[in-house]
C-alpha positions as CSV (number, residue, x, y, z in Angstrom):
1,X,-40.1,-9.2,80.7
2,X,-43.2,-9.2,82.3
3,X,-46.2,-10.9,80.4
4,X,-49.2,-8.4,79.6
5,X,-52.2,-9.8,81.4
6,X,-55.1,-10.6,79.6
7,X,-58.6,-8.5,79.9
8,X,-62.0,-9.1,81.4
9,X,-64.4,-8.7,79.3
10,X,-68.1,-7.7,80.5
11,X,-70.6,-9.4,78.2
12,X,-74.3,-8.7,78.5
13,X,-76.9,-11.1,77.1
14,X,-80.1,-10.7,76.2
15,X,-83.0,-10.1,77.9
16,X,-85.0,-13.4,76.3
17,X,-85.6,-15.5,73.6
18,X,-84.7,-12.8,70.8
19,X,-82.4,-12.7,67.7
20,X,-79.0,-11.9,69.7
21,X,-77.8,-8.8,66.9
22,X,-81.1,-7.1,67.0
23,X,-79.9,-5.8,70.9
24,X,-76.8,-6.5,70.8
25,X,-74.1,-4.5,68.9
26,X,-71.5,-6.2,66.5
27,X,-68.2,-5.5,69.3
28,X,-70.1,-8.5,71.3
29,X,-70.1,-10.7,68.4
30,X,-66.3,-9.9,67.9
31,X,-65.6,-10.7,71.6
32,X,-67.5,-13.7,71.8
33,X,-65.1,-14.9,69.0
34,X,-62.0,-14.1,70.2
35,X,-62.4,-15.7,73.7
36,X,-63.0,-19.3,74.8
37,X,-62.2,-18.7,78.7
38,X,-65.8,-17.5,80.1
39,X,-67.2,-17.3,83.4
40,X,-70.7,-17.8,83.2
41,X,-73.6,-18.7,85.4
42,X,-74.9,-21.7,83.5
43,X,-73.3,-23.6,81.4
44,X,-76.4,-24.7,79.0
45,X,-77.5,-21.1,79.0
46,X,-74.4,-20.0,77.9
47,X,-73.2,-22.5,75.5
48,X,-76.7,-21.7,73.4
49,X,-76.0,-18.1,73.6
50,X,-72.1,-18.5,72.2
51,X,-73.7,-20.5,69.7
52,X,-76.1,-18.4,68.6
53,X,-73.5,-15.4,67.8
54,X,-70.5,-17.4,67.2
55,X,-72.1,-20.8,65.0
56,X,-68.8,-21.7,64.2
57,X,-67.2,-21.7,67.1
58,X,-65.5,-24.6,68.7
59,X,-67.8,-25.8,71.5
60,X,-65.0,-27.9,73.1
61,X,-62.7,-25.5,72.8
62,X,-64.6,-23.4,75.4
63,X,-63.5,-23.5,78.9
64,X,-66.2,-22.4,81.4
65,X,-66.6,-21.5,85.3
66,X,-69.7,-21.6,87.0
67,X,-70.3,-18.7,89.3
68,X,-73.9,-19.0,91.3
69,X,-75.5,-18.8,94.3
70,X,-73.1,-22.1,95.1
71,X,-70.1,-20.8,94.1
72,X,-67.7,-20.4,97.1
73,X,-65.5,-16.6,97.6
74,X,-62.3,-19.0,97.7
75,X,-63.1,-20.4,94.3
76,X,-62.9,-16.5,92.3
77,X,-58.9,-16.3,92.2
78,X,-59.1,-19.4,90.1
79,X,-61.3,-18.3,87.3
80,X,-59.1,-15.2,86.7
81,X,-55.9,-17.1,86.6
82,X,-56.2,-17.5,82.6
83,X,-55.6,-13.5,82.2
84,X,-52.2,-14.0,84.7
85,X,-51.4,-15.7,81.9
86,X,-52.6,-13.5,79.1
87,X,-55.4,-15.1,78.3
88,X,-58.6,-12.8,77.8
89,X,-61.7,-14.1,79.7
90,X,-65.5,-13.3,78.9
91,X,-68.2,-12.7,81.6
92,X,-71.7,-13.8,80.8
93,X,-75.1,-13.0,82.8
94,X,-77.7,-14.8,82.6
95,X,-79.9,-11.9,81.1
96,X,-78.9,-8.6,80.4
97,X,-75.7,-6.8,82.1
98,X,-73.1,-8.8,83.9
99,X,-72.2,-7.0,87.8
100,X,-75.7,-5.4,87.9
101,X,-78.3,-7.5,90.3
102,X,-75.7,-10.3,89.2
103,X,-73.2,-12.3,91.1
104,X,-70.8,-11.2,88.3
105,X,-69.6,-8.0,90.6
106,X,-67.5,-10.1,92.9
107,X,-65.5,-11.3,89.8
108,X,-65.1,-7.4,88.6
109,X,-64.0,-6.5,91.9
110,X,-61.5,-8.8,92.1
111,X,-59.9,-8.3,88.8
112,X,-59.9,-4.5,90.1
113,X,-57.4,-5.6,93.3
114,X,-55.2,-7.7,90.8
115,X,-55.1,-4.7,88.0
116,X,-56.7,-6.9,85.3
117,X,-58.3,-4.3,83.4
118,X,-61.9,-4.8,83.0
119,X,-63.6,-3.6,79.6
120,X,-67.6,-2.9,79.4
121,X,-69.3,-4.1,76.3
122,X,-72.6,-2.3,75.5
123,X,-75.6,-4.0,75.9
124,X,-79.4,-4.0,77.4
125,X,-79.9,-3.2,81.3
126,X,-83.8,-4.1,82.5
127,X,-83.2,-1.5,85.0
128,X,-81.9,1.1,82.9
129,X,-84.4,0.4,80.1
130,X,-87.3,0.8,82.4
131,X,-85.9,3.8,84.5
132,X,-85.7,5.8,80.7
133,X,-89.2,4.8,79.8
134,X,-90.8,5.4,82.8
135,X,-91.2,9.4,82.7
136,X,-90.1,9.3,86.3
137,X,-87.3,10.7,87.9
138,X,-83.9,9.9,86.0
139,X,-81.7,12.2,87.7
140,X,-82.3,10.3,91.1
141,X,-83.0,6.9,91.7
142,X,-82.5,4.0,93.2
143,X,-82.5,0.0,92.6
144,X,-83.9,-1.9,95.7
145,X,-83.6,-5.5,94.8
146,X,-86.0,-8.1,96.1
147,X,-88.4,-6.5,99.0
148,X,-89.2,-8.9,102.2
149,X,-91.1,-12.2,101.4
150,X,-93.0,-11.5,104.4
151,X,-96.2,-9.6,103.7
152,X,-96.6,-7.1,106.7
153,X,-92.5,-6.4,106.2
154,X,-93.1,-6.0,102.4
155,X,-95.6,-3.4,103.4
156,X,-93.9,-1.6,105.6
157,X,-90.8,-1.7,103.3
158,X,-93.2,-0.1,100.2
159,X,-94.1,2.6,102.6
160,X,-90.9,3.2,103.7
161,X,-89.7,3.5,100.0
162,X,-92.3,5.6,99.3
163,X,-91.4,8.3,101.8
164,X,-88.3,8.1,100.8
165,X,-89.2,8.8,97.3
166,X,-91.2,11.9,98.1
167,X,-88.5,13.6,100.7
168,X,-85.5,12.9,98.1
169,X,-87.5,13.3,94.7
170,X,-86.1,9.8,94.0
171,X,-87.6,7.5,91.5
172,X,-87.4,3.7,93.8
173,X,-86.9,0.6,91.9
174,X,-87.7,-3.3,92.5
175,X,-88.0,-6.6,91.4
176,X,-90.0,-9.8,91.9
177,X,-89.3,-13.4,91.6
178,X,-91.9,-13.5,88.3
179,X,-94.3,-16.3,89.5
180,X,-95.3,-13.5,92.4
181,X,-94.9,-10.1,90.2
182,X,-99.2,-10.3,90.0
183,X,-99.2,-10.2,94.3
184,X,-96.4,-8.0,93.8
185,X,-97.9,-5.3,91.7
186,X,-101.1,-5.8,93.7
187,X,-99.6,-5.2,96.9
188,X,-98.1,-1.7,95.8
189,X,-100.7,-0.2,94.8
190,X,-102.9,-1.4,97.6
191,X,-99.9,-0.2,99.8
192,X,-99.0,3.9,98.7
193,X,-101.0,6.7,98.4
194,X,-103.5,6.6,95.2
195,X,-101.7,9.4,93.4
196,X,-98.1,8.0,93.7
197,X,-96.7,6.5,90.6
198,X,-96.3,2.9,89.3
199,X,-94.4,1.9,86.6
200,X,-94.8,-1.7,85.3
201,X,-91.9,-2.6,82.7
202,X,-92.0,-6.4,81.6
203,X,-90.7,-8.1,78.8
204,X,-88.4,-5.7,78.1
205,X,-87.2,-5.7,74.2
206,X,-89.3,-8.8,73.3
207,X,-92.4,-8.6,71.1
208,X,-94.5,-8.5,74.2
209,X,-93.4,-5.9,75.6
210,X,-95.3,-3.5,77.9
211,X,-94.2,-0.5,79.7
212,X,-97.1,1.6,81.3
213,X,-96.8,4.2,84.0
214,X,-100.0,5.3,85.9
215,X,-101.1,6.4,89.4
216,X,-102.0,4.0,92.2
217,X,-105.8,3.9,92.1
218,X,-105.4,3.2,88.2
219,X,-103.5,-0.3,88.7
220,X,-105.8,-0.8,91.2
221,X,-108.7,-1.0,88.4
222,X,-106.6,-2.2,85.4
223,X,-106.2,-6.1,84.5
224,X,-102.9,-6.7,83.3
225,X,-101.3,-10.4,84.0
226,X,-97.5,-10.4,84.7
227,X,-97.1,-13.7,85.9
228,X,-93.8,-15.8,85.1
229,X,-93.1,-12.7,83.0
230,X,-89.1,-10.3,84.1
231,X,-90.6,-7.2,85.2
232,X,-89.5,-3.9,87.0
233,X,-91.3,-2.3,89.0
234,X,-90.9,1.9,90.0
235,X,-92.8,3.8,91.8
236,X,-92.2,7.3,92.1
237,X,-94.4,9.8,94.9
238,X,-94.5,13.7,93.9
């Protein structure tokens, strides 16, 4: 008889230093104490954020692989070898939802082409959170990533996006390393036309949140200081 493999569980996080249950609904909580196999991108991160839903849980007990920007492709088979055996295995982000702008999705597609079955937990998506609050196009749109470093690339990029947005009617999406969101916000709206769109969505679910969407040559007179703090960025062009 052939053992039943064991599940991969998707586990968001969230999306900073906030009570865990007041985003996060109770069939995380029940995961988190049912598995001790996670794959995780850091291990202090994550053994706080077990902690804090799970108190009672065995901290030794857990068994943890690192999967980061140093994480080789060879190593994945290995971390899903606990389900082979029936074991269930949890997968943490950082913040927010593991597999989207997360190194996670290499894992998912892997337990796809060795028919572990992979089981979504709800939980809050940055990019989905801003994209509903943004009054911009939610029927099309697009996540971009990081733009070029390089300023007269990024530019180009912007414009590109832009054009894009206003031949498709699609709402374009991006982030920024936080320590450069100010430059960043700053070089959009000095970049598209004055009437195209900006939406600015940082902190998303803390207490200081702000989510504001406003033409170009608004931003352009506005003071608002988003250093060092997650933000998305849309811009939409009608």
């Amino acid at each position: 008889m052939t053992e039943q493999k064991g599940k991969l569980y998707l586990i968001p996080t969230t999306l900073g230093d906030n009570a865990p249950l007041e985003v996060l609904p109770i069939s995380v909580k029940k995961a988190i104490e049912n598995i001790n196999v996670y794959i995780v991108e850091n291990e202090k991160t994550a053994r706080r954020f077990i902690k804090k839903i799970s108190p009672k849980k065995s901290q030794p007990s857990l068994e943890l692989f690192l999967l980061n920007k140093f994480t080789q492709a060879m190593e994945l088979p290995e971390f899903l070898e606990p389900c082979s055996k029936g074991t269930d295995i949890g997968l943490l982000s950082e913040a927010g939802c593991p597999g989207v702008a997360d190194p996670g999705a290499d894992v998912v597609k892997l337990a796809h082409d060795n028919d572990i079955q992979v089981v979504p937990l709800v939980g809050p998506s940055s990019i989905l959170m801003a994209m509903m609050s943004s009054g911009l196009n939610g029927q099309s749109f697009s996540f971009n990533g990081y733009l070029p470093i390089d300023k007269g690339e990024r530019k180009k990029e912007i414009k590109r996006l832009e054009r894009l947005s206003f031949e498709q009617n699609q709402s374009q999406i991006f982030i920024e390393t936080p320590y450069r969101n100010n430059k960043f916000l700053e070089d959009i709206f000095t970049t598209v036309a004055p009437e195209t769109d900006i939406c600015v969505a940082c902190d998303i679910t803390l207490p200081t949140e702000y989510i504001k969407t406003l033409p170009a040559k608004v931003w352009a007179k506005k003071n608002v200081d988003l250093h060092k703090r997650p933000t998305i960025f849309i811009i939409h062009k009608s």
